[in-house]
Structure formats: C-alpha cells, structure tokens
VOVEXRO-787957 format. One line per field, with one value per residue (C-alpha): x, y, z. Coordinates in nm, 3 decimals. Layout:
BEGIN
px = c(X;...)
py = c(Y;...)
pz = c(Z;...)
This chain:
BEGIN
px = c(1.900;1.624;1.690;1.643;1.956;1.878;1.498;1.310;1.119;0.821;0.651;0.735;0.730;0.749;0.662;0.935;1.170;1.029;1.125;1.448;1.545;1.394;1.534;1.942;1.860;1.834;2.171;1.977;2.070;1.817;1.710;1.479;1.237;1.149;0.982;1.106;0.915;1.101;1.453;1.533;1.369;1.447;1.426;1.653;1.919;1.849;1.879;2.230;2.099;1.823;1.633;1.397;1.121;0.958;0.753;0.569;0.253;0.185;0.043;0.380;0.587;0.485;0.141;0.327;0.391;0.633;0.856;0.928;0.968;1.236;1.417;1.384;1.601;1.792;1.926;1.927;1.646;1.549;1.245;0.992;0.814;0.528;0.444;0.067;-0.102;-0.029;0.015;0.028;-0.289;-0.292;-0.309;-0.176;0.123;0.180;0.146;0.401;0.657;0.671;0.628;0.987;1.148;1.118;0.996;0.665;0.677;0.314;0.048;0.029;-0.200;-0.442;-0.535;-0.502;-0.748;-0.970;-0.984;-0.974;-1.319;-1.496;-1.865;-1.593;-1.427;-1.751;-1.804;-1.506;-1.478;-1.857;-1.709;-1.452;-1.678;-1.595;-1.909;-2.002;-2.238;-2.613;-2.638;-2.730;-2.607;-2.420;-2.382;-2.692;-2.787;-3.058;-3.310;-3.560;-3.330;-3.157;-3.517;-3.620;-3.261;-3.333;-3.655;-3.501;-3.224;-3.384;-3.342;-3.095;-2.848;-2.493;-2.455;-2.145;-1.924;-1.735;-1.430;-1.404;-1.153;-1.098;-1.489;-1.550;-1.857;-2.044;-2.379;-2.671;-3.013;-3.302;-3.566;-3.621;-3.635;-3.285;-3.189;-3.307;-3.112;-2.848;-2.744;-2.771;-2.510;-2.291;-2.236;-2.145;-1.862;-1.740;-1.726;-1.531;-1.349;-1.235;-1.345;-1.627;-1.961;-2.042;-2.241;-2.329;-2.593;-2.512;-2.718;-2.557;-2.463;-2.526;-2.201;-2.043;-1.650;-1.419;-1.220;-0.940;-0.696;-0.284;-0.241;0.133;0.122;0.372;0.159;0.041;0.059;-0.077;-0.047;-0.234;-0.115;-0.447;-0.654;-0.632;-0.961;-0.976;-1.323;-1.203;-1.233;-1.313;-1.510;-1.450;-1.023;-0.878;-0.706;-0.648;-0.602;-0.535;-0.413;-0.543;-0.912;-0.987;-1.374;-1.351;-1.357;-1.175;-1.387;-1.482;-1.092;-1.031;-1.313;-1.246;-0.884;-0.932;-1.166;-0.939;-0.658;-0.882;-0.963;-0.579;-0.583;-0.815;-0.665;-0.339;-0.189;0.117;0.285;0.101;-0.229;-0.550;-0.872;-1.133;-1.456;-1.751;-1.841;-2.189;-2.125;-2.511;-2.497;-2.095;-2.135;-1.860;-1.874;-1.594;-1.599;-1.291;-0.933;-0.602;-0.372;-0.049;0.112;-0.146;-0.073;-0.177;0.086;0.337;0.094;0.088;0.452;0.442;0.219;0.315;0.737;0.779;0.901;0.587;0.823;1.116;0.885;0.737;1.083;1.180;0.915;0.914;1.245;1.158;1.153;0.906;0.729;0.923;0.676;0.446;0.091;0.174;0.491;0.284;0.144;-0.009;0.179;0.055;-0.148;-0.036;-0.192;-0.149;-0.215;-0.166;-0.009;-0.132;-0.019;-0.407;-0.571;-0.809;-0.942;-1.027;-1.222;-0.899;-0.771;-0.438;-0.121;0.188;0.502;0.888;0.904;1.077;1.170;1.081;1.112;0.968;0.919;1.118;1.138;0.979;0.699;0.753;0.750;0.796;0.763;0.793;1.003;0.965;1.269;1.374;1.348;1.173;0.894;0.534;0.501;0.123;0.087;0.029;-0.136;-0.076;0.015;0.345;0.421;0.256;0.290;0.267;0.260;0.287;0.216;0.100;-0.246;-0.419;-0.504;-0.162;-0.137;-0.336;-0.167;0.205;0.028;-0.074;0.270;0.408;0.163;0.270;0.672;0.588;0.711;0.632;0.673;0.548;0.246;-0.037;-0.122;-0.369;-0.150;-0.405;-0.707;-0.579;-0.538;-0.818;-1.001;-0.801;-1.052;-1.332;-1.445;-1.599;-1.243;-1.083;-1.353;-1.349;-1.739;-1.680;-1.785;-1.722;-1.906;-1.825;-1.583;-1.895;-2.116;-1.874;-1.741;-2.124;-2.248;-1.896;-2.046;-2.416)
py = c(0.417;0.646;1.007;0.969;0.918;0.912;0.734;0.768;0.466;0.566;0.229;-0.095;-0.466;-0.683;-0.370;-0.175;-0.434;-0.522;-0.141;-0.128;-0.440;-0.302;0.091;-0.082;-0.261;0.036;0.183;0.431;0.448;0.352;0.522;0.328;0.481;0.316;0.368;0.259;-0.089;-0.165;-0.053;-0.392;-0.511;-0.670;-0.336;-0.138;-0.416;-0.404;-0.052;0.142;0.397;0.398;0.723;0.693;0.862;0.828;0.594;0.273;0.392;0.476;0.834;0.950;0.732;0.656;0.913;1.197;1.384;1.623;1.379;1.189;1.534;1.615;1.301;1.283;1.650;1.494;1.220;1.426;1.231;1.344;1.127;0.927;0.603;0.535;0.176;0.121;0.206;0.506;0.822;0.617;0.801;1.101;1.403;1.668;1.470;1.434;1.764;1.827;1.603;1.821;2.159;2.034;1.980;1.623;1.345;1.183;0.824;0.817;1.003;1.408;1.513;1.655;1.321;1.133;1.369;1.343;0.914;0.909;1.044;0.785;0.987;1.237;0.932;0.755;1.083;1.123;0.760;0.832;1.082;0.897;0.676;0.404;0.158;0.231;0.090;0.214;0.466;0.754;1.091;1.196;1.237;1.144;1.455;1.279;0.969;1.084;1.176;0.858;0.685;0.870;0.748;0.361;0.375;0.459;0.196;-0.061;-0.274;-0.439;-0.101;-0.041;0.260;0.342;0.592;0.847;0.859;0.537;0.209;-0.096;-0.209;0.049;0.276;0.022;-0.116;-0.322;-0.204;-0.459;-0.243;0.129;0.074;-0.086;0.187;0.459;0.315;0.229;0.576;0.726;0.457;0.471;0.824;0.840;0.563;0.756;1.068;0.874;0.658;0.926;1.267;1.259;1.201;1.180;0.836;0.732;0.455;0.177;-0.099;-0.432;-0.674;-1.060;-1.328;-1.034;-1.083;-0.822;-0.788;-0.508;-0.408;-0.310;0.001;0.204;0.564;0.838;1.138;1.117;0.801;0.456;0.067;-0.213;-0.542;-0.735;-0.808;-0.969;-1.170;-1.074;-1.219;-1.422;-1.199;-1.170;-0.876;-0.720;-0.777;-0.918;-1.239;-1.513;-1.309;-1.458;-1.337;-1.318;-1.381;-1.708;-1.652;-1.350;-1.465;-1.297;-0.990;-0.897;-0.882;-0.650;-0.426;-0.397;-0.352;-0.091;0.080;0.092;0.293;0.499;0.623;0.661;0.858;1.077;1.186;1.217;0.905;0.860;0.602;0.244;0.149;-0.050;0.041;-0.211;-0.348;-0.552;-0.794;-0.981;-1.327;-1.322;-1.094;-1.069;-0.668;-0.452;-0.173;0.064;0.096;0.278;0.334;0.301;0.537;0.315;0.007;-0.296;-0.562;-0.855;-0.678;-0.970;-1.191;-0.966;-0.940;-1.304;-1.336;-1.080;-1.117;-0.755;-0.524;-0.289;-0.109;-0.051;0.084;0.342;0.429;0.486;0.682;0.930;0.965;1.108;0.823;0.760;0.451;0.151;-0.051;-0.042;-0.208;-0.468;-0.590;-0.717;-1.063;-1.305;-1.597;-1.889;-1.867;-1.693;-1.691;-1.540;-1.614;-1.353;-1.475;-1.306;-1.306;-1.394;-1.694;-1.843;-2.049;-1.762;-1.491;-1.412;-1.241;-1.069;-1.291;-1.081;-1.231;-1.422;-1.597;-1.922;-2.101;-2.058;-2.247;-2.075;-2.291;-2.338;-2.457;-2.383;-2.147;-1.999;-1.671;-1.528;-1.129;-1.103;-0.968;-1.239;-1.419;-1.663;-1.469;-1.148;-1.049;-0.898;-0.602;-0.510;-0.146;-0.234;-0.462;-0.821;-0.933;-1.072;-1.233;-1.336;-1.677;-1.617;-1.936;-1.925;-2.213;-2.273;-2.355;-2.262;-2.644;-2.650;-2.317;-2.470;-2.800;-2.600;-2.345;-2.696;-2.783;-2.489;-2.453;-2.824;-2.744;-2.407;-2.441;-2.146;-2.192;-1.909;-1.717;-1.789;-1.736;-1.779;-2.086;-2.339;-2.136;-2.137;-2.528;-2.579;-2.293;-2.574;-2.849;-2.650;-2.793;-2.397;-2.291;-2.578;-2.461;-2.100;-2.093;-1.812;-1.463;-1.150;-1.316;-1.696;-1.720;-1.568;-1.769;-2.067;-2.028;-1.974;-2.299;-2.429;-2.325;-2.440)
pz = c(-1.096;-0.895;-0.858;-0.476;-0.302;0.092;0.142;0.502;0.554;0.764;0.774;0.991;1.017;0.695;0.442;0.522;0.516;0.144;0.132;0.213;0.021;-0.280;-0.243;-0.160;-0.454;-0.641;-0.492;-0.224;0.111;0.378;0.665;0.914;1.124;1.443;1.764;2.055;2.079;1.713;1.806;1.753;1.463;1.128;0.952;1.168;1.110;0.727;0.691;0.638;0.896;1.169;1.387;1.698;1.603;1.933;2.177;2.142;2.070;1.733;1.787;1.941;1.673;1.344;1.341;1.456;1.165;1.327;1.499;1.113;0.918;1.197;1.133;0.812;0.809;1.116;0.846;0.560;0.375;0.040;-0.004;0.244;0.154;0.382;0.303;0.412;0.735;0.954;0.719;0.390;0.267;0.519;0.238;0.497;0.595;0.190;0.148;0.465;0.275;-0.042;0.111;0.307;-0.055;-0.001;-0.251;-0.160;-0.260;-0.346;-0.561;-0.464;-0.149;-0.391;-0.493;-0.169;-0.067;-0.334;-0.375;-0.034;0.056;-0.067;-0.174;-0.377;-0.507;-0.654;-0.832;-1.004;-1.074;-1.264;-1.450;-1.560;-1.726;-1.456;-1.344;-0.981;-0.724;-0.731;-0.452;-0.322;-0.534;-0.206;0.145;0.315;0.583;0.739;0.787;0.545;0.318;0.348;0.331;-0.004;-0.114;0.008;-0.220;-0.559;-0.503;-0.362;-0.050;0.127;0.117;0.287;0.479;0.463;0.617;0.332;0.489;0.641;0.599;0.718;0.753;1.020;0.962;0.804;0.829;0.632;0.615;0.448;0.563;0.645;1.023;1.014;0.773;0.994;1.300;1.114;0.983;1.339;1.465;1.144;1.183;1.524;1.492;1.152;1.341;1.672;1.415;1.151;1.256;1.010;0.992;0.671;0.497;0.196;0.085;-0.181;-0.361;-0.139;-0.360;-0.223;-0.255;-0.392;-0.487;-0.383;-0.675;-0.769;-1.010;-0.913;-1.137;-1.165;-1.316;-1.356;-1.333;-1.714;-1.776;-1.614;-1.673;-1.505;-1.362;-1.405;-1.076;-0.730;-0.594;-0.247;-0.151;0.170;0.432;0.789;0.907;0.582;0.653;0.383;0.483;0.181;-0.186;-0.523;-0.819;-1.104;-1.030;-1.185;-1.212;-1.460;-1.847;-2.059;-2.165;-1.788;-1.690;-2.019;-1.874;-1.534;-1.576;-1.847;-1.599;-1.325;-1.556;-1.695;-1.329;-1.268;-1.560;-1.473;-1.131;-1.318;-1.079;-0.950;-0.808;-0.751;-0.642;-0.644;-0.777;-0.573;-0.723;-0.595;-0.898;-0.880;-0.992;-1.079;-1.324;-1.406;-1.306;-1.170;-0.972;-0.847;-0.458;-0.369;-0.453;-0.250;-0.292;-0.135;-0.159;-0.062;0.131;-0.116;-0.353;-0.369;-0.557;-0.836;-0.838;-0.849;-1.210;-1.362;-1.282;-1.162;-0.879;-0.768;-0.456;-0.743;-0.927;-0.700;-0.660;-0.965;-1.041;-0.751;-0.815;-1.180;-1.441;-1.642;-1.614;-1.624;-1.789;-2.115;-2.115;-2.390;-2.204;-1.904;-1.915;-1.633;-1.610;-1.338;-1.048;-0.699;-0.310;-0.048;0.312;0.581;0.903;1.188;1.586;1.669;1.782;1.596;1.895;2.098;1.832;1.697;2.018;1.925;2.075;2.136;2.212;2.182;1.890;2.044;1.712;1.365;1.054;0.711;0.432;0.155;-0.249;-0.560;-0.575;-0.176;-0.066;0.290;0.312;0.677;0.987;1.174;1.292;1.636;1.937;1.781;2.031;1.839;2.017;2.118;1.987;1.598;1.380;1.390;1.104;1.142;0.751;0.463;0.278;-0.086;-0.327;-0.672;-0.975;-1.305;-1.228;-0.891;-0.853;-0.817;-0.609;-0.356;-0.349;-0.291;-0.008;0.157;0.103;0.275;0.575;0.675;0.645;0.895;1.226;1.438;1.855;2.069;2.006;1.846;1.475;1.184;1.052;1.201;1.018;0.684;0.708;0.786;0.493;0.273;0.394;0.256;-0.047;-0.156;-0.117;-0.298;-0.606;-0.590;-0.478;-0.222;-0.132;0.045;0.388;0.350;0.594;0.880;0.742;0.741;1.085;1.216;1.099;1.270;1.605;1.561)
C-alpha cells in the first residue's frame, strides 16, 4: 500500500486516467481535476471525486497554479500527480506542492530545476561521467562567440534553446552565416516561447536515433528499465516508439543504460524518468541530450517488456517506500510499439480535428493495448493537445510486433474526426520502417519525396 491516501490528479485525457486506475489500484482515493471543457470526461467518471479547477483554457485551468493548490485543500488532497504536460516539470509549482505539506509525485523542484535547463543539465550530466554531445561550454552571449564556438566543434551545429522543449528554439547551422542568423532568431522564439533567451550550440549528428532510457529512483537509489527507440518523429514530436531499441548490441545497451542511472544518481532522483540520447549509427556513439523529469508518453511500451507498473511505482514511492524493484529482477522480454493517435489530419499538414466521436471500435486480442479517453460520443475539445490514445502492441519478436500493430490498425474503427490512423498504415508500407533503417528526420524526408 502507498502512504498517500487522498491523490489530486492535475493532468487530463488518457494519462490521468492511467492515473487514477493505477492510484485505486493501490487503495487511494482519487480526486480529478478538470476544467470546464473536461467536466465530462473519462477521468472525472473514473475518479471517486472530481473539482473544477477553472475554464477551458489551460492558463486559467490546469497552468494556474493557484486554482489546483486551492482544490487540492478544497478536497483534502495529500499528494498531487501531474502526469506530463502543463506543470509536470514546472520547479516552482513543485516547490508550491511541498511548501503546502503536500506530496509531490515527482523528483524535488531542486532537480526539476536543475535537469530542466538544458546547458545546466549537460554539465552535470559531464560530471557525472555521462557521454554528452560536442558543444559549446555554455550559453552562447553572442554571434562571435557563438562563431569561435562553431569552429572548435565543427560544422553543421544545432542551436538550441537551454530551456526549451518540444522542438521549439531550435535551429541548424552548416555554415557561419546560417549560424549567425540562426542564433538571433532562436533566441527570440526561446525568449517568446519560454521566457528565456538563452542557447546553446551542439555538434548535429546526421540519421541520428533518438534513443532513451526509463529510469525509477527513490531519492538514493535508481534502477533502469532498458531503452525506448524514439527516432520516428515529426518536427522533432515523437510519434511511433519502440521498445527496446533493436539496433543496439549488447554492450551499447549496458552502456547507455548504466549511463542514464548513474545521472539519476547523481541528482539524487526521485520518482521515474527518461534520460534521452542521440546515438550515431555511424559510429555506435551516445550522447546525453536531456532528461525528463515526469512520466513520458511512450511509457506503456516499457511497461509492456519489462512486465511492470511505472505509475504504481511513482506512487509508491512518493508515498515513502523504497523502491519496488532491484536491477537484477528486471529483464526485457518481447518486442513492444507504440503508435500515437492523434485528432489531426494527415491530409491537410496535420491540421488539428476537434470533435464528436460518432462511433468507435478499439481493437482487441493478444498483444493490444489502448491507453486512451476516448469513447462514443466524447467530443476532443480544442484547447489541448491532440493526442487522443495510443495503440501499444506487444510480441516476441518485432517482426511480429509489426505484423499485430497491422493487425490492430485494420480492426480500428473510429467515425468522426480525423486522426493519424491512416498515417501509421501507411509508415507500415515503408520498407525503411519494416527494417528499422530510420532516423530522427525520415519521416520529412519521406513525406517530401511523397510530394515531389
């Protein structure tokens, strides 16, 4: 049993119903916190409890720190899980949870705030001994300095913003005059985007794989669940992961995972997360990039290999237990996908599509997963993100992986708006996807030579 008795779930949509079901598995009651655009959604009618925590938009909802430390003394809460997104890695509203007595279902503010600045967070992953991208030895102030930088790494380089996420504050540079433009522009949308202006340069690795490791610590102690291939994106979103990473031999996967706890270590982690790495297939290289101080989205295929609970986990832990696994108990077994289904059409540049879900058929059998909360005549809302579920398959082999997510895509029925479904059949007519011989940009290069 977890020491927390009343949890605040501060997330929505299909992570904090994989909350809830996890925490009333563990004998807590649930409270769900909802705005007023998700007063009738799957979570609220999971929970035991529900609050209104304010209006549709996120800012006066689920970002507005006040409004959710209220509730949570409204309801009597002892402890908050914030999924992902929104606060999830905001240090302040971390620190706002524990300085109300409450139990922060996560690591501690100090080291949200330290892993995620991403220039403080390639320094203290060098120190802990862990491999990191070529770059420069800091913030870059100006263009010359960012030009003297350029010249001891070597060109193409990534500027990229220190406190950014989610691909914004980003750009390449192959020569100085693109470098010199680019770190003009990438500070300005890092400063409108997060309130900082601060960029950093890195080495850019070509057909790079984004590769990362699921770690679980206590606060002394951490434990890895081996690694999660994440190379198929689309404008550096994540949208098809696998688990483990079948291009890695042996001896890499020992390294990079070791490396990844070793980091968690260091920064005395608590809680789960990912530690994320570029690895050059070229010269079978890793380098730390960044770490993740939440839940990810892709977490389910882990769960799937390895046969455990990552949300009961976290649980237990913030609620005082000590870790609820040992290193030499956890084993890969089989292959896992997953596919995220988004409310966005694939026909039109991936234009979100809110709206009624008129029938809907998940599919079913061996091997199928549906985290999701989705359900006939829900209606996607259009103030969040758009994922809507994700289809996670899981097999001996990923040969066989593939075949069952082929499997599964044809048994979905889904009537109303439109989604990603149609994309991800037709990613399995690819014959790179079919033998792993992807990268970090396939899917823009793909698509582009679609169009020509």
């Amino acid at each position: 049993m977890s020491g927390i008795c009343r949890l605040l779930v501060t997330s929505r949509g299909e992570i904090a119903v994989r909350t809830i079901r996890a925490a009333k598995e563990l004998g807590i009651t649930v409270i769900a916190a909802h705005s007023d655009a998700d007063a009738e959604s799957l979570a609220v009618r999971l929970a035991d409890e529900s609050v209104n925590v304010g209006g549709a938009h996120a800012k006066k909802s689920y970002l507005n720190q006040e409004a959710l430390l209220a509730a949570a003394k409204e309801v009597s809460a002892d402890a908050i899980h914030p999924g992902y997104g929104f606060l999830s890695e905001n240090a302040a509203f971390a620190k706002a949870v524990s300085d109300a007595g409450l139990i922060w279902v996560g690591p501690s503010s100090e080291t949200i705030a330290r892993m995620g600045h991403k220039a403080e967070a390639i320094a203290t992953a060098r120190a802990a001994g862990v491999p990191v991208v070529p770059g420069s030895e800091g913030l870059i102030q100006d263009v010359q300095e960012g030009l003297a930088a350029a010249a001891e790494v070597g060109y193409p380089v990534l500027i990229k913003a220190a406190a950014g996420g989610g691909g914004r504050g980003i750009r390449i540079a192959r020569d100085e005059a693109e470098l010199a433009a680019g770190i003009a522009s990438a500070q300005q949308e890092a400063q409108a985007a997060f309130g900082d202006d601060g960029v950093y340069l890195e080495r850019f690795v070509d057909r790079a794989r984004h590769i990362e490791v699921q770690i679980l610590g206590d606060g002394t102690e951490a434990v890895h669940f081996y690694e999660r291939d994440c190379s198929l994106q689309r404008r550096r979103q994540k949208i098809w992961e696998e688990a483990p990473a079948a291009i890695l031999d042996p001896e890499v996967r020992e390294r990079i995972c070791s490396s990844a706890v070793a980091l968690a270590k260091s920064v005395n982690y608590s809680g789960a997360g990912t530690v994320e790495f570029l690895y050059d297939q070229d010269s079978a290289e890793f380098f730390f990039i960044e770490m993740n101080t939440r839940i990810q989205v892709e977490h389910p295929i882990t769960e799937e290999i390895c046969g455990v609970d990552l949300i009961r986990a976290m649980l237990l832990v913030a609620g005082g237990a000590p870790l609820p696994y040992r290193q030499d108990d956890i084993r890969v077994g089989g292959h896992a996908i997953e596919v995220r289904i988004n409310a966005e059409n694939p026909d039109n540049n991936f234009m979100p599509a809110p709206g009624t879900i008129e029938s809907l058929e998940w599919p079913l059998g061996p091997g199928v997963r549906i985290d999701s909360m989705a359900f006939p005549g829900y209606t996607i809302p259009p103030f969040y993100d758009s994922l809507i579920g994700k289809l996670i398959v899981h097999a001996e082999t990923r040969e066989q992986a593939l075949l069952r997510l082929r499997r599964a895509l044809e048994e979905m029925q889904l009537v109303g708006p439109a989604t990603t479904l149609p994309f991800f059949e037709r990613l399995l007519g690819q014959d790179d996807v079919i033998d792993n011989n992807i990268h970090t940009t396939w899917i823009e290069q793909w698509m582009e030579s679609q169009a020509s």
